[in-house]
VEXDREN-2710 file (C-alpha; in Angstrom, 1 decimal):
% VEXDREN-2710
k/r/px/py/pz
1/UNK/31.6/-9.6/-9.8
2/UNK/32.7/-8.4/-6.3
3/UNK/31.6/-10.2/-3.5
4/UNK/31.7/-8.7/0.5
5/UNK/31.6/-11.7/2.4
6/UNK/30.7/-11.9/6.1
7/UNK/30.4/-8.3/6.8
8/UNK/27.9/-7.5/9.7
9/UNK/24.8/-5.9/8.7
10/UNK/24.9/-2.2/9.1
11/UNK/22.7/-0.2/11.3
12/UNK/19.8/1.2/9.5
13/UNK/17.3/4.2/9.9
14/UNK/14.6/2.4/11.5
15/UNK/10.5/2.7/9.4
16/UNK/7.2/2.1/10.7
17/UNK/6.7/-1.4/11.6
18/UNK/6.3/-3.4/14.4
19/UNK/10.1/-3.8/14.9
20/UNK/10.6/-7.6/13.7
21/UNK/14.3/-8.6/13.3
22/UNK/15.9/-11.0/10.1
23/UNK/17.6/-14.1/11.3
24/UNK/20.9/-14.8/9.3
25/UNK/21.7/-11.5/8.0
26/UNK/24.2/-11.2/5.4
27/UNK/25.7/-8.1/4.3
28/UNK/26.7/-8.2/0.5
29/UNK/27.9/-6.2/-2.4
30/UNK/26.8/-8.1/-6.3
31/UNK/28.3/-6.6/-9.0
32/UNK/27.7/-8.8/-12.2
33/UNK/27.7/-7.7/-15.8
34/UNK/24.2/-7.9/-17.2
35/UNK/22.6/-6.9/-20.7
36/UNK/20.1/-4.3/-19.2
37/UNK/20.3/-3.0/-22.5
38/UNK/22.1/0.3/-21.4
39/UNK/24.8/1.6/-22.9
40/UNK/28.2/2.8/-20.9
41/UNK/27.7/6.2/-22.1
42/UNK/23.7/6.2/-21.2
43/UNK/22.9/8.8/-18.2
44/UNK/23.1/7.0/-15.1
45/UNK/23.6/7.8/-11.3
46/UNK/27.1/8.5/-10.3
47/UNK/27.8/6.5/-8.4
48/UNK/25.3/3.4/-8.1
49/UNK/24.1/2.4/-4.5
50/UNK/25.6/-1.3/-3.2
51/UNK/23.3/-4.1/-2.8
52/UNK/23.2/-5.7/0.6
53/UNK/21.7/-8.6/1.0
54/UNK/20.1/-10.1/3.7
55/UNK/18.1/-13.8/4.2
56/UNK/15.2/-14.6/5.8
57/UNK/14.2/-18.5/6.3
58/UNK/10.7/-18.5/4.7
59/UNK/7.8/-19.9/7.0
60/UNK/5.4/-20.2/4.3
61/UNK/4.8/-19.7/0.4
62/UNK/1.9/-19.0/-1.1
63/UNK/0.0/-15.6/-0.2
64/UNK/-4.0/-15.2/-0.4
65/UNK/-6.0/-12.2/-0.9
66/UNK/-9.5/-10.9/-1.6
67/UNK/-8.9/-8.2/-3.4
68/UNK/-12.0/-7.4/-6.2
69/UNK/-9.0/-5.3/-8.1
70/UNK/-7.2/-7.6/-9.0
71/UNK/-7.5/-11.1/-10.9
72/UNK/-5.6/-13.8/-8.9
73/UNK/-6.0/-14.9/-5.1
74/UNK/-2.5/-16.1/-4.5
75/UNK/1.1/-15.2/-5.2
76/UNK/4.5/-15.9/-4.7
77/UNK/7.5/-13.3/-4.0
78/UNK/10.8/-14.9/-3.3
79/UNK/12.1/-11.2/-2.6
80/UNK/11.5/-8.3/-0.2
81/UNK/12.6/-4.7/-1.7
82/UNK/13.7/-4.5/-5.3
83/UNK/17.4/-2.9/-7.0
84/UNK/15.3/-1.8/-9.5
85/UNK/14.6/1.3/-7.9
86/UNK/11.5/3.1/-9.0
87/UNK/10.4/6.2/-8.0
88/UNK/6.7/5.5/-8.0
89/UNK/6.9/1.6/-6.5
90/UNK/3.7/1.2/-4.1
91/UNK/5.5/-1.5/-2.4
92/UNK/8.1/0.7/-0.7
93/UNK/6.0/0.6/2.5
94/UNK/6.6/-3.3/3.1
95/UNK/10.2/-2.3/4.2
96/UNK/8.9/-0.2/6.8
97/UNK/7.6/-3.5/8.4
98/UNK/10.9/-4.8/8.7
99/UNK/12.5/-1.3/10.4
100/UNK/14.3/-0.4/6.9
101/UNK/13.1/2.7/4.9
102/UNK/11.2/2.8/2.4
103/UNK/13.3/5.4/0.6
104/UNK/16.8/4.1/-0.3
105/UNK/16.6/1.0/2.5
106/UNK/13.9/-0.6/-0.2
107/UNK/16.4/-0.7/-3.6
108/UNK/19.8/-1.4/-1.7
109/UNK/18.3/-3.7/1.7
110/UNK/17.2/-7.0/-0.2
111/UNK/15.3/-9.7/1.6
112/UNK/16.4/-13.1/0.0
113/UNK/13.4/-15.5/1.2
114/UNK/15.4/-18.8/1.9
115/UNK/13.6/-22.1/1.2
116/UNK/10.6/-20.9/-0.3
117/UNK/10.7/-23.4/-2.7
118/UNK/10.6/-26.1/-0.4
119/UNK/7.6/-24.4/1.9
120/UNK/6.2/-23.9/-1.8
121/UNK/6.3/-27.8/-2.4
122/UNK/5.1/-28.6/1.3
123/UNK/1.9/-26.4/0.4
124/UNK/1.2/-27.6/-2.5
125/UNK/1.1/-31.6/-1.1
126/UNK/-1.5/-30.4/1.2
127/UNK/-4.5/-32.9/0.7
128/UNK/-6.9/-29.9/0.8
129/UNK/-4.7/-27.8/-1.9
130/UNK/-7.1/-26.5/-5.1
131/UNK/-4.6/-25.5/-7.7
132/UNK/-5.3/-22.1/-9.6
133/UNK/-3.2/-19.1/-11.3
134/UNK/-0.6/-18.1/-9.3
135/UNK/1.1/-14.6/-9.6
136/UNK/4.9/-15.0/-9.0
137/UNK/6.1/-11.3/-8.3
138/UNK/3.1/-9.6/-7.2
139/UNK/5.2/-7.3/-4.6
140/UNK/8.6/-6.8/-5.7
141/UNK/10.5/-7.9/-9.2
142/UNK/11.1/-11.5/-8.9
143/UNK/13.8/-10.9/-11.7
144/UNK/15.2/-7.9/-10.4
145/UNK/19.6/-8.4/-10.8
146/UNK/19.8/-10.3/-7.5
147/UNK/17.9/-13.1/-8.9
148/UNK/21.0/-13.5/-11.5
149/UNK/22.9/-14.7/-8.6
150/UNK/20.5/-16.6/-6.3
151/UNK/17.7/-18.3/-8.8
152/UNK/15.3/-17.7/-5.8
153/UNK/12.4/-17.4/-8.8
154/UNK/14.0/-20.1/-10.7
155/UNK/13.7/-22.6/-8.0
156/UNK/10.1/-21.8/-7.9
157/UNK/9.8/-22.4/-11.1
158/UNK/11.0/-25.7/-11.0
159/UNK/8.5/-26.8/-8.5
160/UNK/5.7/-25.5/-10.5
161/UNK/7.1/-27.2/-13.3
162/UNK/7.0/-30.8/-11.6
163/UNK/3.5/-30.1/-10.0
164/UNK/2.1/-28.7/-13.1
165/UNK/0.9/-25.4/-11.8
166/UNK/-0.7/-22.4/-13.5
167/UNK/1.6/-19.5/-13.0
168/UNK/1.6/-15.9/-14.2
169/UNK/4.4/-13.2/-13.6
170/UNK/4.7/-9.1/-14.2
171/UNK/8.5/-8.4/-14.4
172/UNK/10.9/-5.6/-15.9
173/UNK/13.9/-7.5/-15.9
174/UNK/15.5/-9.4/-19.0
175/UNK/16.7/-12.6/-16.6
176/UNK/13.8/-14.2/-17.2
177/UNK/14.7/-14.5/-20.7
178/UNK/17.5/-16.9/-18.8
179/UNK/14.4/-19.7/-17.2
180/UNK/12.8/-20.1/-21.1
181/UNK/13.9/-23.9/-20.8
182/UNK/11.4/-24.4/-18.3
183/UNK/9.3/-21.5/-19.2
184/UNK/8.8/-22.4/-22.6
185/UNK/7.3/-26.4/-22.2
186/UNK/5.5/-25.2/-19.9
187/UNK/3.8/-22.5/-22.2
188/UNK/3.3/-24.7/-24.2
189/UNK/0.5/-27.0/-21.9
190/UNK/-1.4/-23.8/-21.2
191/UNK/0.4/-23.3/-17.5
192/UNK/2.0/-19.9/-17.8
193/UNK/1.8/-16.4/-19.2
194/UNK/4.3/-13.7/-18.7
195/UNK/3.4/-9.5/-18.4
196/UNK/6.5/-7.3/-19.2
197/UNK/6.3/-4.0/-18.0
198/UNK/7.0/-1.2/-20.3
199/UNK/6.4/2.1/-18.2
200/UNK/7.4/4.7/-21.5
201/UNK/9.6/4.0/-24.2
202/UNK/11.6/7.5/-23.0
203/UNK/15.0/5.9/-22.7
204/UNK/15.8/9.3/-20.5
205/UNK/12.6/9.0/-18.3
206/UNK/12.9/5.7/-17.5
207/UNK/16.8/5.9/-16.5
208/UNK/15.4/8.4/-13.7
209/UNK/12.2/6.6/-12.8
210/UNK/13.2/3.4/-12.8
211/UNK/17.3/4.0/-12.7
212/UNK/18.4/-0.2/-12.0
213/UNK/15.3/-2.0/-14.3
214/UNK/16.0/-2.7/-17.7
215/UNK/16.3/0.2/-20.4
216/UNK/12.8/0.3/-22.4
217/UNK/14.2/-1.2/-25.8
218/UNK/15.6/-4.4/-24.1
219/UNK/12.3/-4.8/-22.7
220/UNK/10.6/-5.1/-25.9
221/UNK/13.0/-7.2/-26.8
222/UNK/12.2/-9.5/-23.9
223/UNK/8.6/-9.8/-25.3
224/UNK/10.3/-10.6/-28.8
225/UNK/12.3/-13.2/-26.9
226/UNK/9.3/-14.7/-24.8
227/UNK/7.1/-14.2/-27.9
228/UNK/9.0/-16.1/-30.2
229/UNK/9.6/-19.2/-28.1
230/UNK/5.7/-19.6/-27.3
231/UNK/4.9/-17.7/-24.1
232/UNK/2.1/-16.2/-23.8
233/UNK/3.1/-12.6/-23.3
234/UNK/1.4/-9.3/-22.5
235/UNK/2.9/-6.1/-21.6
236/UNK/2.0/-3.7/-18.5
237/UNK/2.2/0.0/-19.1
238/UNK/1.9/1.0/-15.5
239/UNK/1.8/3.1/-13.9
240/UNK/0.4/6.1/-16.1
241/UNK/1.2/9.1/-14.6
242/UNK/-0.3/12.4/-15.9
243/UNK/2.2/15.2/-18.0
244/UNK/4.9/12.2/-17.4
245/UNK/4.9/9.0/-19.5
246/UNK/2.6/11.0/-22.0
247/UNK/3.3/7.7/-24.7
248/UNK/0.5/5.0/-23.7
249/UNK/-0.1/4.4/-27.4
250/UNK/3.4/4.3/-28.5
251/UNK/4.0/2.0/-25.9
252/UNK/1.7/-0.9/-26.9
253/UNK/2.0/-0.2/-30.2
254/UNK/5.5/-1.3/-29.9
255/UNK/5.1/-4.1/-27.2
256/UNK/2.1/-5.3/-29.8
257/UNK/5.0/-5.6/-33.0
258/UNK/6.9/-6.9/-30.8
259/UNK/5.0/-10.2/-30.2
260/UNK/2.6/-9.0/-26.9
261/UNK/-0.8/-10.3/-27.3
262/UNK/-2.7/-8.8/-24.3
263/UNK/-2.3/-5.6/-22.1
264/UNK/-3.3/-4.0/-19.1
265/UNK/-2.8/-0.7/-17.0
266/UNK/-2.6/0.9/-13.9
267/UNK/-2.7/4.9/-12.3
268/UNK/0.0/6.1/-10.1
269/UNK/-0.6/5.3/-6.9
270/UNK/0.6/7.4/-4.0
271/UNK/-0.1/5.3/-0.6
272/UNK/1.8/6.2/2.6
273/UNK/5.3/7.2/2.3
274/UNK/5.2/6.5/-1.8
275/UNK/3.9/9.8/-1.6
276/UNK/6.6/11.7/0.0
277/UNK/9.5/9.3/-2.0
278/UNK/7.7/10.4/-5.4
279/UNK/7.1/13.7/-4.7
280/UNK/10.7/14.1/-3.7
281/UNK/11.9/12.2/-7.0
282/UNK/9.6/15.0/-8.8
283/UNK/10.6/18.2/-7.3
284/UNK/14.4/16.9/-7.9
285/UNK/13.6/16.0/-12.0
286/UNK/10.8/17.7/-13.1
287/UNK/10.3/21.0/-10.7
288/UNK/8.8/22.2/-13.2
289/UNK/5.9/20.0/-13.7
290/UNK/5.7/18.8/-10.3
291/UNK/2.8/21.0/-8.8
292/UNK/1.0/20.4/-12.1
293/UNK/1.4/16.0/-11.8
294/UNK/0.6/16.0/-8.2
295/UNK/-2.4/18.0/-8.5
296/UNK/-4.0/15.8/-11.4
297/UNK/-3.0/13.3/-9.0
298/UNK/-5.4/14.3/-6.5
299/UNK/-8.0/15.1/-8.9
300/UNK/-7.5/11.2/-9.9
301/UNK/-7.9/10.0/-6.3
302/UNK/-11.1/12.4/-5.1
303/UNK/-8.7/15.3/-4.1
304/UNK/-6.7/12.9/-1.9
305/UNK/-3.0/11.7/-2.1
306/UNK/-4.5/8.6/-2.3
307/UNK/-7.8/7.0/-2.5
308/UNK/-7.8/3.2/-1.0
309/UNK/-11.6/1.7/-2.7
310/UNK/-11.9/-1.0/-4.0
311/UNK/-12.6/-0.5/-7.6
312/UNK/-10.8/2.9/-8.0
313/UNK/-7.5/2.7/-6.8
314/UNK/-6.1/1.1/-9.9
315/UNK/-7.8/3.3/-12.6
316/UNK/-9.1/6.9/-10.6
317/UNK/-11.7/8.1/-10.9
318/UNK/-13.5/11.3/-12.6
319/UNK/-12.6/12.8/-16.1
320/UNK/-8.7/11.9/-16.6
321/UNK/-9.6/8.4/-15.6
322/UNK/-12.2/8.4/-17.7
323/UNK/-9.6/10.1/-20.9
324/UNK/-7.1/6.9/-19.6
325/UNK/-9.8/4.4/-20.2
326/UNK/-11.1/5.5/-23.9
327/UNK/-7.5/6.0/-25.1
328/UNK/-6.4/2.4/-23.4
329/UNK/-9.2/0.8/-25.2
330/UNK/-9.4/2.2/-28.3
331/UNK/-5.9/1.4/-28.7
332/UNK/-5.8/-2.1/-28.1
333/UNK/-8.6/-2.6/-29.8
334/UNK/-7.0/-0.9/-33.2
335/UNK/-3.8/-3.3/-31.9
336/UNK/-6.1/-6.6/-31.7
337/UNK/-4.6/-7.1/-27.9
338/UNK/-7.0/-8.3/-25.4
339/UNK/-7.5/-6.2/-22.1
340/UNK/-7.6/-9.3/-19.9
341/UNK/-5.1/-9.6/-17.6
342/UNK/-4.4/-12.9/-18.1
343/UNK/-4.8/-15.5/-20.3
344/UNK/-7.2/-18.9/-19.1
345/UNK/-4.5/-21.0/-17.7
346/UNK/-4.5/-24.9/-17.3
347/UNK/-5.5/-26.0/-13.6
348/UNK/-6.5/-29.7/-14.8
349/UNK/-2.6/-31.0/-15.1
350/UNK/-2.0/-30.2/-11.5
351/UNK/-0.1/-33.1/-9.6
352/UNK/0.9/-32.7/-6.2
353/UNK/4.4/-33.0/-5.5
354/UNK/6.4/-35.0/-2.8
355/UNK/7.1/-33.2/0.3
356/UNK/11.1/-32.6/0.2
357/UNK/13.0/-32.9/3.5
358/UNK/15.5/-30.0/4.1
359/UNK/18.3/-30.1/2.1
360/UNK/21.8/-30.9/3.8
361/UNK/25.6/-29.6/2.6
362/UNK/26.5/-31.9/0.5
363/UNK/23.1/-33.1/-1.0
364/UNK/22.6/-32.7/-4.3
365/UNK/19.4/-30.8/-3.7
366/UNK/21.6/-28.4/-1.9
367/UNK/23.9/-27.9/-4.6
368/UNK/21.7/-27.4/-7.2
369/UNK/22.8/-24.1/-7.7
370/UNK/26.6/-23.3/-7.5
371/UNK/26.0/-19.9/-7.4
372/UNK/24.0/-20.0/-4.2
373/UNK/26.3/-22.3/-2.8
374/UNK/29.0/-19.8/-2.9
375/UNK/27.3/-17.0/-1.0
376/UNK/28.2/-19.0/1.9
377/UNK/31.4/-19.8/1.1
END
């Protein structure tokens, strides 16, 4: 591993956003051997992009929506942007917020979200706090490779742990194979469930569309792993994107023999400058199916780049929606996985924790983690 240490923050192209600034930027370059599950001689870029990390202090945890799409109403993400890199990501936008781009700014600009586990704790003591599922990850990969080095997630973790706190987390990253000691015991209560996300089982697909993440194979393994030691584990295959990742039944086949026990999916979407990042990402790999995917796009989203409704932006609309639905269902059902998105998690252990005070160099509770410690070395 290669560590850049104290280097000013470079000047970036600014995005759409309302111009907020970072306090305690960092500028950083991670390099640390990982099993991705790619091989040296496995296509990949040239010459891979550096990481820079930067820190925010975290003013609060826990996020709440309303959202009829989707089956939680909080969440936790301990990172903004994500080194994994995919083409189709709908998150990209959230960079604009900060003045970064939502292009290349979004997988080499990484927001590390400092103390969240301790404004995660202070939540959670509220007196008026009602525990239910929360979804760790719900933005950006809370195991993408950075984790590796700062155990942002698994510091979360350990606070749900003590509080005994329903959790559930999507992820395409093998590190969270590396938390099973507190992952597992807690599966085993009825507090967790884990969703591995297996986009297409093209090893040559997915180094293009999601060039940083885990290679396809290492991901099944992943729900082998998690399978194996007790976790409740389903796998995502999402996005579906149409003339693309033609393999939706390949897919859960595989992620069902591997151990998965439940499934879900999701259509491409395209919102804001997704659009133009994906459609640029098409014309450069596929031109020749690009006009073809785009336009089934649009017939997907009411012959828009996107359509926004609740209750259709997830799955389209119209008759390749409806193709998507029949041949999701009928496979799972053949498979004997469930189509919930989650499995009915424990809220009745819940204990609320003791408010921690800010940890101080030279605490123990600041030195939990000796690879955090030396990022500021």
């Amino acid at each position: 591993m290669s560590v850049l240490r104290g280097r000013p923050a470079a000047t970036l192209p600014k995005g759409r956003g309302s111009g907020q600034r970072l306090a305690h930027r960092f500028a950083r370059e991670v390099r640390e051997p990982f099993d991705d599950g790619w091989d040296t001689h496995d296509e990949a870029p040239a010459s891979p992009p550096r990481t820079e990390l930067r820190w925010e202090e975290a003013r609060s945890a826990l996020s709440y929506n309303e959202s009829p799409d989707i089956g939680f109403d909080r969440s936790l993400n301990p990172y903004r942007g994500c080194e994994h890199g995919c083409a189709y990501c709908y998150a990209r936008p959230t960079h604009a917020y900060l003045d970064l781009s939502p292009g290349l700014d979004f997988e080499t600009v990484i927001v590390a979200r400092r103390g969240l586990d301790m404004r995660l704790r202070e939540e959670l003591a509220r007196p008026g706090y009602r525990p239910a599922p929360v979804a760790i990850g719900t933005v950006t990969d809370a195991y993408q490779p950075l984790e590796r080095e700062l155990g942002l997630t698994r510091a979360l973790l350990q606070v749900l742990a003590e509080t005994q706190h329903p959790w559930v987390l999507v992820t395409k990253g093998s590190g969270v194979e590396r938390d099973l000691d507190l992952i597992a015991p807690m599966a085993a209560q009825g507090l967790c469930a884990v969703y591995v996300t297996v986009t297409t089982l093209d090893a040559s697909l997915a180094r293009r569309l999601e060039p940083r993440a885990a290679a396809p194979w290492r991901r099944l393994r992943t729900i082998r792993t998690l399978a194996e030691a007790g976790v409740p584990v389903g796998v995502s295959v999402a996005p579906q994107i149409p003339f693309l990742n033609d393999d939706l039944e390949q897919v859960l086949a595989a992620a069902a023999e591997a151990g998965a026990t439940r499934a879900f999916y999701t259509v491409l979407r395209l919102p804001w400058e997704v659009r133009t990042v994906f459609g640029d990402w098409l014309r450069t790999h596929y031109p020749q199916r690009a006009a073809r995917v785009l336009a089934r796009l649009r017939d997907l989203h009411g012959g828009r780049d996107y359509d926004a409704s609740p209750g259709v932006r997830m799955t389209g609309r119209g008759v390749w929606a409806e193709l998507w639905r029949q041949r999701f269902a009928q496979a799972c059902r053949r498979l004997g996985l469930h189509t919930q998105e989650a499995a009915a998690l424990d809220v009745t252990r819940f204990r609320p924790p003791t408010p921690a005070s800010p940890p101080r160099r030279g605490d123990a509770a600041h030195a939990r983690d000796p690879r955090q410690l030396s990022l500021f070395d």
